[in-house]
HTML snippet that shows the backbone in 3Dmol.js (N, CA, C, O; Angstrom):
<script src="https://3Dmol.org/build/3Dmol-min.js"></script>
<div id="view" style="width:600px;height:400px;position:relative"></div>
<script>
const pdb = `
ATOM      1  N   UNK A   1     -15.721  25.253 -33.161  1.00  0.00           N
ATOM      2  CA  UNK A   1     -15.812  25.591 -31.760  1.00  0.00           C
ATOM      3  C   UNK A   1     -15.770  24.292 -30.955  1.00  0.00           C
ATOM      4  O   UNK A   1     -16.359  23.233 -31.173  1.00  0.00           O
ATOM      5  N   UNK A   2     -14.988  24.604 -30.039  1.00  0.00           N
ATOM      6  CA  UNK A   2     -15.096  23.310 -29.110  1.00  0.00           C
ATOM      7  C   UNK A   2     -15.424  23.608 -27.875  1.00  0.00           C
ATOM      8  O   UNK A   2     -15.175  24.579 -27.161  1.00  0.00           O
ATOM      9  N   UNK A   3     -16.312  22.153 -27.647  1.00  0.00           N
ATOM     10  CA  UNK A   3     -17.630  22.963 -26.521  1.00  0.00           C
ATOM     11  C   UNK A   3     -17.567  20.966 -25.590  1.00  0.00           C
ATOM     12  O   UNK A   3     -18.439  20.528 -24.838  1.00  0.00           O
ATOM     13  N   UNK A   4     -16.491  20.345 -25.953  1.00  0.00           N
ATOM     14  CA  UNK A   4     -16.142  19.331 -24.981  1.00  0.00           C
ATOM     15  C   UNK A   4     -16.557  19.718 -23.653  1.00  0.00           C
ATOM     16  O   UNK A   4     -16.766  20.889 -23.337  1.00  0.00           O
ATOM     17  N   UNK A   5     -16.724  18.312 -22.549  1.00  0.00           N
ATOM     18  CA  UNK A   5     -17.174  18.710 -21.629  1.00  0.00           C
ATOM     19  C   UNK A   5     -15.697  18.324 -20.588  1.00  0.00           C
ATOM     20  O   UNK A   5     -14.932  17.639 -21.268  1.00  0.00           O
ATOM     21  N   UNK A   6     -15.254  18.522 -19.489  1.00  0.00           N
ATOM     22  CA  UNK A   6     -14.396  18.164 -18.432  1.00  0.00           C
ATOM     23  C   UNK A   6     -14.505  16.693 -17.935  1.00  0.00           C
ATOM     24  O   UNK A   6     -15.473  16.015 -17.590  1.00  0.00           O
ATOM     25  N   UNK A   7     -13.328  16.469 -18.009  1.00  0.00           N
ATOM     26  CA  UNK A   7     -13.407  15.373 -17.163  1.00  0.00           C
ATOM     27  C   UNK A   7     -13.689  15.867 -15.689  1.00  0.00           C
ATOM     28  O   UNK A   7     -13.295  16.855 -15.070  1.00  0.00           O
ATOM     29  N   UNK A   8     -14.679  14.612 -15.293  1.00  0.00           N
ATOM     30  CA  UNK A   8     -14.585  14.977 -13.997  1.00  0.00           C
ATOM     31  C   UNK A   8     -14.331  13.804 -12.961  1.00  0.00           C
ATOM     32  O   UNK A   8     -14.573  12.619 -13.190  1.00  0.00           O
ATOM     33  N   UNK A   9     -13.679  14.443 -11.504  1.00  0.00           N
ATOM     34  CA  UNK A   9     -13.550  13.183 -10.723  1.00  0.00           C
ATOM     35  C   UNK A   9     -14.207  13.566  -9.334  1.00  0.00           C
ATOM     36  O   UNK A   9     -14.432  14.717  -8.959  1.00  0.00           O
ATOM     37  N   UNK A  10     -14.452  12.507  -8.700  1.00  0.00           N
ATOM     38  CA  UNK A  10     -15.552  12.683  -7.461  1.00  0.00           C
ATOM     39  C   UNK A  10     -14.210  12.233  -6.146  1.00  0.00           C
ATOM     40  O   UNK A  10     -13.270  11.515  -6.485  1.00  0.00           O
ATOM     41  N   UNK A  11     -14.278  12.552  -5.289  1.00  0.00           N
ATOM     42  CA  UNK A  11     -13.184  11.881  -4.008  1.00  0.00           C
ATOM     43  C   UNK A  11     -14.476  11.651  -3.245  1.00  0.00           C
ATOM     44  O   UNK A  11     -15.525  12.294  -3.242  1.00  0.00           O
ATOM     45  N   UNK A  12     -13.998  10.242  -2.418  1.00  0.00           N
ATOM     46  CA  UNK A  12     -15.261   9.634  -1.506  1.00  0.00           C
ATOM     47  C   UNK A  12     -14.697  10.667  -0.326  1.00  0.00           C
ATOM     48  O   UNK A  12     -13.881  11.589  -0.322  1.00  0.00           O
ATOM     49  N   UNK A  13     -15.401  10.152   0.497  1.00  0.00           N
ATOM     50  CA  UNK A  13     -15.270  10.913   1.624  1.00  0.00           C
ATOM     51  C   UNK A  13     -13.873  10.897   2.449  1.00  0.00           C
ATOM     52  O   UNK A  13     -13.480  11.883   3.071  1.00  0.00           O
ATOM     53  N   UNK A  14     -13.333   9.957   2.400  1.00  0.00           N
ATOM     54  CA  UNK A  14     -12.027   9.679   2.494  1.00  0.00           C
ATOM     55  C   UNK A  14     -11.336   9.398   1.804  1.00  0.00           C
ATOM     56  O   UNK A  14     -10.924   8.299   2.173  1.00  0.00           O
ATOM     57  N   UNK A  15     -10.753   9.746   0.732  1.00  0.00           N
ATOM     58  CA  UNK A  15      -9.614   9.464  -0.450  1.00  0.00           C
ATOM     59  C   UNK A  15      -8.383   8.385   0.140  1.00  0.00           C
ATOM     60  O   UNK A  15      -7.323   8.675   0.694  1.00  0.00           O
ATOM     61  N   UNK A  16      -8.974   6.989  -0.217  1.00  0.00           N
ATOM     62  CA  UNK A  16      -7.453   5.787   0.260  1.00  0.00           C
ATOM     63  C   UNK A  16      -6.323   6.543  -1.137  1.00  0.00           C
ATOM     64  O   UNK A  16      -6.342   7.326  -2.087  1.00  0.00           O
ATOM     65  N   UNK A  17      -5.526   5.701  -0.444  1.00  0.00           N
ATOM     66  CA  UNK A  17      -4.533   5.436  -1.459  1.00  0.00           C
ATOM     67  C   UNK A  17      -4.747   4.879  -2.608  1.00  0.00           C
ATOM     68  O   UNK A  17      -4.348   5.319  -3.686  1.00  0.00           O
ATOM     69  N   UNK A  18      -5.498   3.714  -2.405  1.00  0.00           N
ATOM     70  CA  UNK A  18      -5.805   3.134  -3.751  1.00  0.00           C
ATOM     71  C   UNK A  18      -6.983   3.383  -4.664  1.00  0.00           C
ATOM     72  O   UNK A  18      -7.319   2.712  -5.640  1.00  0.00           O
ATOM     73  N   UNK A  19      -7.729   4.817  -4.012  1.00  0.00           N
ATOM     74  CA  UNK A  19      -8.472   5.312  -4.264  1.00  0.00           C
ATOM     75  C   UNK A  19      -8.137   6.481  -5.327  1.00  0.00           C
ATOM     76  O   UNK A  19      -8.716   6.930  -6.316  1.00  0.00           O
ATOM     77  N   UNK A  20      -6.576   6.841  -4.459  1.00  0.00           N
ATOM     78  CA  UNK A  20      -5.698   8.159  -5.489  1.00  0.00           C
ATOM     79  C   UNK A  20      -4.990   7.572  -6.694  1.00  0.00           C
ATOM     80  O   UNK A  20      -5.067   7.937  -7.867  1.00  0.00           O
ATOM     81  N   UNK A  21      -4.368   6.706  -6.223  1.00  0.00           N
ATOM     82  CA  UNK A  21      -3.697   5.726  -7.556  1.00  0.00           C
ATOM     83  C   UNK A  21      -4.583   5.246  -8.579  1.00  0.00           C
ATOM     84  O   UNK A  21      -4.102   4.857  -9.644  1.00  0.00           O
ATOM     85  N   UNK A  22      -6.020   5.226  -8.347  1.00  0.00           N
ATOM     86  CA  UNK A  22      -7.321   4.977  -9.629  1.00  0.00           C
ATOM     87  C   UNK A  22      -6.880   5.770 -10.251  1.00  0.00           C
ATOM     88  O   UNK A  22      -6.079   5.660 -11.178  1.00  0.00           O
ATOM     89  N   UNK A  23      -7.696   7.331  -9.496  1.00  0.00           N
ATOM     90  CA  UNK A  23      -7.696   8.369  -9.961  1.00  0.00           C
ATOM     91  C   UNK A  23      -6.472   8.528 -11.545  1.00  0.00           C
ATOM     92  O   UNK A  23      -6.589   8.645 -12.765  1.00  0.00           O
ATOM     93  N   UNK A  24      -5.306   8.430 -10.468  1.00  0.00           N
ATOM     94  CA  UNK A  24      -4.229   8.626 -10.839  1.00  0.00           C
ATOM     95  C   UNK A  24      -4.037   8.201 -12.484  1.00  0.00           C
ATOM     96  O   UNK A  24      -3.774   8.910 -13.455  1.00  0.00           O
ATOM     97  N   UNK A  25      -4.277   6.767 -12.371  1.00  0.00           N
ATOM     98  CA  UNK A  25      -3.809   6.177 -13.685  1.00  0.00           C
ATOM     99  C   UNK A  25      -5.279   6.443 -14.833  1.00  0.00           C
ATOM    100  O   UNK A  25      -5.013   6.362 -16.033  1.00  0.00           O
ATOM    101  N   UNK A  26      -6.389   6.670 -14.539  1.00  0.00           N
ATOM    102  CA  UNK A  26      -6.716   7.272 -15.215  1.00  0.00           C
ATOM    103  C   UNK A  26      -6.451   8.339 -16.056  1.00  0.00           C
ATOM    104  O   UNK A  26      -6.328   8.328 -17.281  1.00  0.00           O
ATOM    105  N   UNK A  27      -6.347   9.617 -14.979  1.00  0.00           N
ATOM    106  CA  UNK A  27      -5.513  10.937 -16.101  1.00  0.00           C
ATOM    107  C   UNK A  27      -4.261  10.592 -16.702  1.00  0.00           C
ATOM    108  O   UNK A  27      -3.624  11.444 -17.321  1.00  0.00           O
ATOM    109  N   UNK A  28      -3.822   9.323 -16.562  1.00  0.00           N
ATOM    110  CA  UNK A  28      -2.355   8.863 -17.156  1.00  0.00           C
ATOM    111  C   UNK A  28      -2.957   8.480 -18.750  1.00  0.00           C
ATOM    112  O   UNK A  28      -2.447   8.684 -19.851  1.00  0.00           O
ATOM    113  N   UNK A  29      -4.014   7.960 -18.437  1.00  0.00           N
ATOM    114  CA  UNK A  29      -4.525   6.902 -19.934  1.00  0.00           C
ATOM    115  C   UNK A  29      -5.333   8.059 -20.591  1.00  0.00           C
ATOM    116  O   UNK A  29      -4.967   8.246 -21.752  1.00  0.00           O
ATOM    117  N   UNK A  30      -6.218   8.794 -20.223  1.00  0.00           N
ATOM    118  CA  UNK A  30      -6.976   9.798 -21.174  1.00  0.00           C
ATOM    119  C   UNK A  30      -5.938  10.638 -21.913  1.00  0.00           C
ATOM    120  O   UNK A  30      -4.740  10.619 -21.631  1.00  0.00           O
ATOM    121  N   UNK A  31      -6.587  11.512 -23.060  1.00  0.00           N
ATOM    122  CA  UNK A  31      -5.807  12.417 -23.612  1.00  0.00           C
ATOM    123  C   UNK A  31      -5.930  13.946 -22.586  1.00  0.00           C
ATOM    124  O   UNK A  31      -6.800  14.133 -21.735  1.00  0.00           O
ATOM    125  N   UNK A  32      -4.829  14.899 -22.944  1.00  0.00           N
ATOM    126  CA  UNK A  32      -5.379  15.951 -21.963  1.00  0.00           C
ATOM    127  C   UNK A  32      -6.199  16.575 -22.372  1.00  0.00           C
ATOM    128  O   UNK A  32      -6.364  16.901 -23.547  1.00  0.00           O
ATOM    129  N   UNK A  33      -6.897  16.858 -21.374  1.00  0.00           N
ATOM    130  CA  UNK A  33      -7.657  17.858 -21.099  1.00  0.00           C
ATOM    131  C   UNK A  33      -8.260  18.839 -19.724  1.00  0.00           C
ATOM    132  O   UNK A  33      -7.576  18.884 -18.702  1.00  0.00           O
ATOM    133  N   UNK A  34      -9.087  19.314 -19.780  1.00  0.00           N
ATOM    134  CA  UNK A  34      -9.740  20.180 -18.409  1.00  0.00           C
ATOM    135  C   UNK A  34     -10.044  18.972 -17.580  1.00  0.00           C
ATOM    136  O   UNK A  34     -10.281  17.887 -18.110  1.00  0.00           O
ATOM    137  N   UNK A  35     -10.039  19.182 -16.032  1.00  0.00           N
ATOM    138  CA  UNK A  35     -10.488  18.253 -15.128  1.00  0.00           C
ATOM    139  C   UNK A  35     -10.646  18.937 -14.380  1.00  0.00           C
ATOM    140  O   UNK A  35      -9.932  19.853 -13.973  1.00  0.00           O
ATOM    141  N   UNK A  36     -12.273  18.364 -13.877  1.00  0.00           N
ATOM    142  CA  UNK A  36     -12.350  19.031 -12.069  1.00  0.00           C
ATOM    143  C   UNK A  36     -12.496  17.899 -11.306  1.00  0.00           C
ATOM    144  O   UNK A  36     -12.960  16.786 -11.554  1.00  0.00           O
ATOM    145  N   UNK A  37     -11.929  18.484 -10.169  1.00  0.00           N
ATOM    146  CA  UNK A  37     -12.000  17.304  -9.115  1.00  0.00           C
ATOM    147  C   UNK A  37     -13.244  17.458  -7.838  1.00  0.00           C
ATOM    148  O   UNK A  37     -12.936  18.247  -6.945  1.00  0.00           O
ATOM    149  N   UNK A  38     -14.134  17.004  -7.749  1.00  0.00           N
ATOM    150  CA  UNK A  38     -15.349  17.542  -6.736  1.00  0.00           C
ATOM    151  C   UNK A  38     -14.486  17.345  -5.252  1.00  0.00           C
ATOM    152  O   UNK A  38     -13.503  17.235  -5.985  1.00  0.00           O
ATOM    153  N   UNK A  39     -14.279  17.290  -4.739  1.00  0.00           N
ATOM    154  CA  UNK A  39     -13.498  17.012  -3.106  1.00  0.00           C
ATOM    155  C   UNK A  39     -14.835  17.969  -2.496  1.00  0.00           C
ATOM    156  O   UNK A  39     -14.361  18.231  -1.390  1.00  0.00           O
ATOM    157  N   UNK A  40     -15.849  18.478  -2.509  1.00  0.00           N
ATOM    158  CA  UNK A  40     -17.104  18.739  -1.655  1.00  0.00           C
ATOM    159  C   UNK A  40     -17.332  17.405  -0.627  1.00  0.00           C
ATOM    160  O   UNK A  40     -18.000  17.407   0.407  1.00  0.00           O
ATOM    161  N   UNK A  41     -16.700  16.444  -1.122  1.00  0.00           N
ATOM    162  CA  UNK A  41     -17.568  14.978  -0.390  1.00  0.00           C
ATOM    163  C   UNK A  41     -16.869  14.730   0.480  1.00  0.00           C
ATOM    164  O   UNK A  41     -17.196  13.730   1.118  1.00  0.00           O
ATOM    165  N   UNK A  42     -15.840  15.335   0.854  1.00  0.00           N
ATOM    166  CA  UNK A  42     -14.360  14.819   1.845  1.00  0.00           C
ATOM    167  C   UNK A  42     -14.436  15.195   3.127  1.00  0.00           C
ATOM    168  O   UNK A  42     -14.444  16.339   3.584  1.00  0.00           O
ATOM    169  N   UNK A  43     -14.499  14.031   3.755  1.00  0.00           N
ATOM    170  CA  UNK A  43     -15.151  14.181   5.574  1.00  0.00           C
ATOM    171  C   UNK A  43     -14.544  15.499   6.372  1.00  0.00           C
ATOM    172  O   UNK A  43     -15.160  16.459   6.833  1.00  0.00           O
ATOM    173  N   UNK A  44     -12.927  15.174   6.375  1.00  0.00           N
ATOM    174  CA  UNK A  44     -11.958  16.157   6.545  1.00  0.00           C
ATOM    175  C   UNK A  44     -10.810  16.750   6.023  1.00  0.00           C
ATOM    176  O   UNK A  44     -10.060  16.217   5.205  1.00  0.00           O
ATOM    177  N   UNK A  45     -10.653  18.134   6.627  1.00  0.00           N
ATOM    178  CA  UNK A  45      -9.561  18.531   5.613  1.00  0.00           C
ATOM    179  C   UNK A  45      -8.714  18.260   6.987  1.00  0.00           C
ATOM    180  O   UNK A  45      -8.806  18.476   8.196  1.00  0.00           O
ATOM    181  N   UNK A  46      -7.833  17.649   6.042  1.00  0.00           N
ATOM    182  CA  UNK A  46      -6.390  17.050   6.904  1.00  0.00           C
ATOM    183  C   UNK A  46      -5.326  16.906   5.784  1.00  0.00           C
ATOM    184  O   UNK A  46      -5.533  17.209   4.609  1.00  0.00           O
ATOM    185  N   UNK A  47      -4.177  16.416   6.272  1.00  0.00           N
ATOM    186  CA  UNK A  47      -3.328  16.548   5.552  1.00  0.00           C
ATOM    187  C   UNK A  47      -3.338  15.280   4.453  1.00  0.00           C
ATOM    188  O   UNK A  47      -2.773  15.065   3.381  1.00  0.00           O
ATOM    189  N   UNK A  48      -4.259  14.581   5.276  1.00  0.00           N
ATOM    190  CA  UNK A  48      -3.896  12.946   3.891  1.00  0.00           C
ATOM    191  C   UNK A  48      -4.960  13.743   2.622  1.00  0.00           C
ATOM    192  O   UNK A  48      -4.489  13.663   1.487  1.00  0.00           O
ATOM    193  N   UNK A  49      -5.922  14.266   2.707  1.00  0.00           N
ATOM    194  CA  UNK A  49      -6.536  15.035   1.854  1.00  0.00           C
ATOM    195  C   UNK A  49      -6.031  15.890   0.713  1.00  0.00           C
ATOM    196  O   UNK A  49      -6.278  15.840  -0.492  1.00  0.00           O
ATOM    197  N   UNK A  50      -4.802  17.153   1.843  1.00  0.00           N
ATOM    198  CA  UNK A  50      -4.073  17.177   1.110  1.00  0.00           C
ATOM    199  C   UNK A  50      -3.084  16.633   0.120  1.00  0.00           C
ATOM    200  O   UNK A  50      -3.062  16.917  -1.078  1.00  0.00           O
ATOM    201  N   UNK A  51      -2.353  15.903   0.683  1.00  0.00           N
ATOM    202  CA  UNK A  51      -1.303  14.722   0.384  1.00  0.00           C
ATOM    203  C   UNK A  51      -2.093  13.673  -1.542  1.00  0.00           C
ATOM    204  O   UNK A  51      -1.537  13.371  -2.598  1.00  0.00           O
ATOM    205  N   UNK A  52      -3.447  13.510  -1.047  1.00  0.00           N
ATOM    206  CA  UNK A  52      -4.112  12.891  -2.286  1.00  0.00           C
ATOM    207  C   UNK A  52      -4.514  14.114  -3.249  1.00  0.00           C
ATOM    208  O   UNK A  52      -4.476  13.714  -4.413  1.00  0.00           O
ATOM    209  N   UNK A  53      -4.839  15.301  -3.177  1.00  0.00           N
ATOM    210  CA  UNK A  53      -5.137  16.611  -4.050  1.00  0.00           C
ATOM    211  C   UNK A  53      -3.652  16.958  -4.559  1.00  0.00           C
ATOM    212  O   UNK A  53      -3.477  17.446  -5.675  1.00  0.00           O
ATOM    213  N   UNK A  54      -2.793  16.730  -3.844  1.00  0.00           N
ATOM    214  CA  UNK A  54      -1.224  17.134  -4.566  1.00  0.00           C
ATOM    215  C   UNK A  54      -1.000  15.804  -5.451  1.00  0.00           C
ATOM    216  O   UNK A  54      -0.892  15.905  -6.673  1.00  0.00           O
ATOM    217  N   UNK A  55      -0.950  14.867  -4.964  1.00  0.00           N
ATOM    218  CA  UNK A  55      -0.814  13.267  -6.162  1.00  0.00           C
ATOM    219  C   UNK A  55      -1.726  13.716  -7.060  1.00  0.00           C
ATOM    220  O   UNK A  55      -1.108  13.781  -8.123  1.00  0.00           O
ATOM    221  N   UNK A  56      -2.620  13.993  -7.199  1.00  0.00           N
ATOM    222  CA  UNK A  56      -3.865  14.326  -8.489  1.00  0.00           C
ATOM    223  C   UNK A  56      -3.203  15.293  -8.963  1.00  0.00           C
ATOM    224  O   UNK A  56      -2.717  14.928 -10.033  1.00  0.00           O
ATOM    225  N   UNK A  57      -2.892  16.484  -8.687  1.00  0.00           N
ATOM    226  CA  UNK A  57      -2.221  17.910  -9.396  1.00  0.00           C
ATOM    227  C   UNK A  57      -1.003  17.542 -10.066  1.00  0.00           C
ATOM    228  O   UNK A  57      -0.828  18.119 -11.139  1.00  0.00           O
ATOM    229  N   UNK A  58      -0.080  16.692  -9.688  1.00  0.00           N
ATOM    230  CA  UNK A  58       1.089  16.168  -9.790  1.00  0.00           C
ATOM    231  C   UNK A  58       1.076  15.189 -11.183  1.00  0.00           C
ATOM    232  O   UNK A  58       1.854  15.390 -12.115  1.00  0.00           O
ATOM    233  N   UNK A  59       0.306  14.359 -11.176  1.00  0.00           N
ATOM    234  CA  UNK A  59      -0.282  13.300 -12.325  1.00  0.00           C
ATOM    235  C   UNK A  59      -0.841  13.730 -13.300  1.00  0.00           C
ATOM    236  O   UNK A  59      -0.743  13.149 -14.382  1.00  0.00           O
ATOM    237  N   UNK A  60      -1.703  15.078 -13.108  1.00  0.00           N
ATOM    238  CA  UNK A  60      -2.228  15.840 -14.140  1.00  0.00           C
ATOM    239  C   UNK A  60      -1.308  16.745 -14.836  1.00  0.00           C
ATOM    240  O   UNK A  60      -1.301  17.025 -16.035  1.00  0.00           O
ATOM    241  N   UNK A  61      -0.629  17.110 -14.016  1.00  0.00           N
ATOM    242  CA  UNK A  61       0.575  18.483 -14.783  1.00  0.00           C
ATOM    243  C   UNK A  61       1.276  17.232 -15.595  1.00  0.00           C
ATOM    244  O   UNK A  61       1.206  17.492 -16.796  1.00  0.00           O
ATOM    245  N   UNK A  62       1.772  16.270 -15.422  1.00  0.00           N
ATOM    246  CA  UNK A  62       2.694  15.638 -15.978  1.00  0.00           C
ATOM    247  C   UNK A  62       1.707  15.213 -16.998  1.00  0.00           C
ATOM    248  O   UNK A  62       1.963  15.864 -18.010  1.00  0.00           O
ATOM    249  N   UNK A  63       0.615  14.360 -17.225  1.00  0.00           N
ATOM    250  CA  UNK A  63      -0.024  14.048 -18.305  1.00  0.00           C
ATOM    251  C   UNK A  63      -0.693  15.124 -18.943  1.00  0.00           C
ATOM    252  O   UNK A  63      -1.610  14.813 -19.703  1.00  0.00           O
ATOM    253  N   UNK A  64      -0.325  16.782 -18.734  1.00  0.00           N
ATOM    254  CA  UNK A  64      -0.918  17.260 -19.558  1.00  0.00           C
ATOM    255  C   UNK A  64      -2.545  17.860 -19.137  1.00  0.00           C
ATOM    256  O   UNK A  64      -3.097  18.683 -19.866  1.00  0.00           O
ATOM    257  N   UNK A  65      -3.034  17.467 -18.204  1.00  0.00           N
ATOM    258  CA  UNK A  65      -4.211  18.081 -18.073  1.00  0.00           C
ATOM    259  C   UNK A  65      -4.236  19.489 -17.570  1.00  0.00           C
ATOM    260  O   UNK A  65      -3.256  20.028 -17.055  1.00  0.00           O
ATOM    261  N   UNK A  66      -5.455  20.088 -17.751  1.00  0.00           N
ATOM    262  CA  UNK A  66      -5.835  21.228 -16.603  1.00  0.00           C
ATOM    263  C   UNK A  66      -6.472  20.657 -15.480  1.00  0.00           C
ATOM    264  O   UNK A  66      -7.503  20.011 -15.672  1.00  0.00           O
ATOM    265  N   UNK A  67      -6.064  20.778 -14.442  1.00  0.00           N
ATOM    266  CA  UNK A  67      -6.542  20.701 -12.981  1.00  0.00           C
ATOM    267  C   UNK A  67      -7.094  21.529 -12.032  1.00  0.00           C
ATOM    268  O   UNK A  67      -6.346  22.093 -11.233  1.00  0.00           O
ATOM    269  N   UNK A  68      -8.453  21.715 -11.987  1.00  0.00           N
ATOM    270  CA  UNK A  68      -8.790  22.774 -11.025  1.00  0.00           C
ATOM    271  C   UNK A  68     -10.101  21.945  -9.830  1.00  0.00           C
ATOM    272  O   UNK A  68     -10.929  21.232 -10.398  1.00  0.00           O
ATOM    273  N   UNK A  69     -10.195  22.056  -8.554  1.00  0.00           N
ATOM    274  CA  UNK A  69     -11.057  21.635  -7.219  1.00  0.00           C
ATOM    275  C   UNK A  69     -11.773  21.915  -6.756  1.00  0.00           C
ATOM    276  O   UNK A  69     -11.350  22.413  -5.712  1.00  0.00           O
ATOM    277  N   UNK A  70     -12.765  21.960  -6.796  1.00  0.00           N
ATOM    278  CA  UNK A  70     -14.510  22.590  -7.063  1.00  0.00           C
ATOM    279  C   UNK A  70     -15.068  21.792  -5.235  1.00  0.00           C
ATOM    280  O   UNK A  70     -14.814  20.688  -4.754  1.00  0.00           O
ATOM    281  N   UNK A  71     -15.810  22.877  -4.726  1.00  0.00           N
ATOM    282  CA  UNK A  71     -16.498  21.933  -3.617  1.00  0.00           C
ATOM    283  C   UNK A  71     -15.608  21.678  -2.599  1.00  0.00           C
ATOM    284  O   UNK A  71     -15.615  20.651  -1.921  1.00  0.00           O
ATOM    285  N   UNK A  72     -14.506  22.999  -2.431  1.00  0.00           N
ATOM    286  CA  UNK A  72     -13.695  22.918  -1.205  1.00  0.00           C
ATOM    287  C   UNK A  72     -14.296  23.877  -0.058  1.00  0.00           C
ATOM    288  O   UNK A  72     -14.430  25.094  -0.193  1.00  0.00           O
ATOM    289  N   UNK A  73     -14.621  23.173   1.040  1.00  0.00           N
ATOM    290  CA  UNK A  73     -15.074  23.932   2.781  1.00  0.00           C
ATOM    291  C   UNK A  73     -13.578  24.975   2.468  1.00  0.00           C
ATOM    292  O   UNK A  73     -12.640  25.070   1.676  1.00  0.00           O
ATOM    293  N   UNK A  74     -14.047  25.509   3.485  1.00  0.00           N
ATOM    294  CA  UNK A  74     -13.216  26.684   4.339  1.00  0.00           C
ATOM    295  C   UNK A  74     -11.883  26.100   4.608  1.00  0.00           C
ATOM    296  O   UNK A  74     -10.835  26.559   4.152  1.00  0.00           O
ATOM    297  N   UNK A  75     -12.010  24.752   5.602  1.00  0.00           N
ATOM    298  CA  UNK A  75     -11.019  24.327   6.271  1.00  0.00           C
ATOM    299  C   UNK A  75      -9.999  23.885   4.888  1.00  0.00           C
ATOM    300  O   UNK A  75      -8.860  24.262   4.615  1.00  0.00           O
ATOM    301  N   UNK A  76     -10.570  23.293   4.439  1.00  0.00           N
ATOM    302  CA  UNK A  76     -10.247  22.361   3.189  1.00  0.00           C
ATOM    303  C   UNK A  76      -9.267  23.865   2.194  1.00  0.00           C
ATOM    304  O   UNK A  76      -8.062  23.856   1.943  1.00  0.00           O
ATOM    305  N   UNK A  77      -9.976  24.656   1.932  1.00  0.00           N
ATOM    306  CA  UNK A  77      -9.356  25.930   1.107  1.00  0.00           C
ATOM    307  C   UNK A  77      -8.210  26.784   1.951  1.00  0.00           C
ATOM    308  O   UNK A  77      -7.488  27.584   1.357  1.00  0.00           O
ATOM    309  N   UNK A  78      -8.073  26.515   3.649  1.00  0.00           N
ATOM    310  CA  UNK A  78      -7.276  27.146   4.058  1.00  0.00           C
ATOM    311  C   UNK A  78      -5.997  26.369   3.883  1.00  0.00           C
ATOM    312  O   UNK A  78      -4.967  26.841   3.400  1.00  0.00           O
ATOM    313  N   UNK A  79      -6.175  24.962   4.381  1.00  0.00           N
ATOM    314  CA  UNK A  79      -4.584  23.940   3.765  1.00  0.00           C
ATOM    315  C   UNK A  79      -4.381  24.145   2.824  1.00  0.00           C
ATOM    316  O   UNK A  79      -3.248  24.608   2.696  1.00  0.00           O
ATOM    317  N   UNK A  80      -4.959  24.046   1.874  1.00  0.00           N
ATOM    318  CA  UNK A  80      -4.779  24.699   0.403  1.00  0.00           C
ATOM    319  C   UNK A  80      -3.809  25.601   0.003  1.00  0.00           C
ATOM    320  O   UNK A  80      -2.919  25.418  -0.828  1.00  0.00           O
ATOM    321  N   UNK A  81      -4.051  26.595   0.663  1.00  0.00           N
ATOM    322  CA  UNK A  81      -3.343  27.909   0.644  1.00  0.00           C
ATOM    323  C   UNK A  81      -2.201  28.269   1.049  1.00  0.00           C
ATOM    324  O   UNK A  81      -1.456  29.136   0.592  1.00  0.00           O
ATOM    325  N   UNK A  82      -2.019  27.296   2.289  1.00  0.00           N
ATOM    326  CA  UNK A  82      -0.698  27.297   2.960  1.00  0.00           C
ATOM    327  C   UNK A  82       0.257  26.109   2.286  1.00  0.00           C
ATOM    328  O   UNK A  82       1.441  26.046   2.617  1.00  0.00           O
ATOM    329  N   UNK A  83      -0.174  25.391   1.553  1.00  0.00           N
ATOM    330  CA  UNK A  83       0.476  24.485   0.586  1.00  0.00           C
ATOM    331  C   UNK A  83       0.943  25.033  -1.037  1.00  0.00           C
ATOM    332  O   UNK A  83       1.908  24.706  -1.727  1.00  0.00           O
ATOM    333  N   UNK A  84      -0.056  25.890  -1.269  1.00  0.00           N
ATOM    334  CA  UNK A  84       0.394  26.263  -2.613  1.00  0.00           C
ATOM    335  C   UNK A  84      -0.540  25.782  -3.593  1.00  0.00           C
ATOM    336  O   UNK A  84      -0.218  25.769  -4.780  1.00  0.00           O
ATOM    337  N   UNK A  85      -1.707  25.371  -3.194  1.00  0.00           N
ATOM    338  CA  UNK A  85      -2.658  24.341  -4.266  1.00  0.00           C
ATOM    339  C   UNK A  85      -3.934  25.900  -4.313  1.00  0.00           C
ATOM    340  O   UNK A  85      -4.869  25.533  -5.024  1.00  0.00           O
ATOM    341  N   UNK A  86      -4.073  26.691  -4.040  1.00  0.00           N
ATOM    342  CA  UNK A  86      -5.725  27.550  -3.838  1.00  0.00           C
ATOM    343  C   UNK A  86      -5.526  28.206  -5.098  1.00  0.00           C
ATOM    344  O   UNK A  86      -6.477  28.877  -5.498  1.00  0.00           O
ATOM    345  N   UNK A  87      -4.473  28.158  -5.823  1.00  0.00           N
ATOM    346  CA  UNK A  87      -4.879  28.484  -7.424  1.00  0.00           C
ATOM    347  C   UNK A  87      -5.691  27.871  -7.970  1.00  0.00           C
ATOM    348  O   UNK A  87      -6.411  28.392  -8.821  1.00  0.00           O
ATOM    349  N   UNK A  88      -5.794  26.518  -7.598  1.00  0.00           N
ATOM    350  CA  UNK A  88      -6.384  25.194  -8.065  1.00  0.00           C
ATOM    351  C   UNK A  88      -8.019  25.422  -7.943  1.00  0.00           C
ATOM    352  O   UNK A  88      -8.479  25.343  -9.082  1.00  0.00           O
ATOM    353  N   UNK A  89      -8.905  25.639  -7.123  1.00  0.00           N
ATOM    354  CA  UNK A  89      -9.874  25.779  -6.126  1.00  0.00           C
ATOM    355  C   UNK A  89     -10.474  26.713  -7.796  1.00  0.00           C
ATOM    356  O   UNK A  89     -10.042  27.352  -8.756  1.00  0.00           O
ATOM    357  N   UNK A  90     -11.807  26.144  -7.151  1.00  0.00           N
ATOM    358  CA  UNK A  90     -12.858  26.661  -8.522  1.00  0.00           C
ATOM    359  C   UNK A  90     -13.661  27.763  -7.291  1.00  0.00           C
ATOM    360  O   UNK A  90     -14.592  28.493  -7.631  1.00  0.00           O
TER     361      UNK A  90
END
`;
const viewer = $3Dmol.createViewer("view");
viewer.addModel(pdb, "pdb");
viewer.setStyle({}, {cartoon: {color: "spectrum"}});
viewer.zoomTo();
viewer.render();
</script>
């Protein structure tokens, strides 16, 4: 039985760029697996928010992970939706 735990990743309150590109090359170097991403901490939902949750989904499908976004507001789950990402959303 495998009872592994998720990777997990935290977004500061504002996700830089070079904040997504960490992220990024991390799920590049691990093996795959499950990942959640907390985004609860993210000041606003705007589009650079979005823009860094699609680079993470994007980096993960290609290396193989599961990707799902735990700790999304309202606002945050409605861009979501109109983008194509609220499958994602825990």
């Amino acid at each position: 039985m495998d009872i592994s735990q998720p990777l997990v990743l935290t977004l500061a309150a504002r996700a830089t760029p070079d904040e997504v590109a960490r992220l990024c090359a991390l799920l590049e170097e691990v093996a795959p697996t499950d990942v959640v991403c907390d985004v609860g901490g993210l000041a606003h939902a705007d589009l650079a928010a979005v823009d860094a949750l699609a680079r993470l989904k994007l980096t993960a499908g290609r290396a193989g992970h599961r990707l799902r976004f735990e700790g999304a507001g309202g606002e945050l789950r409605l861009l979501l939706g109109l983008v194509g990402l609220a499958d994602l959303l825990v």
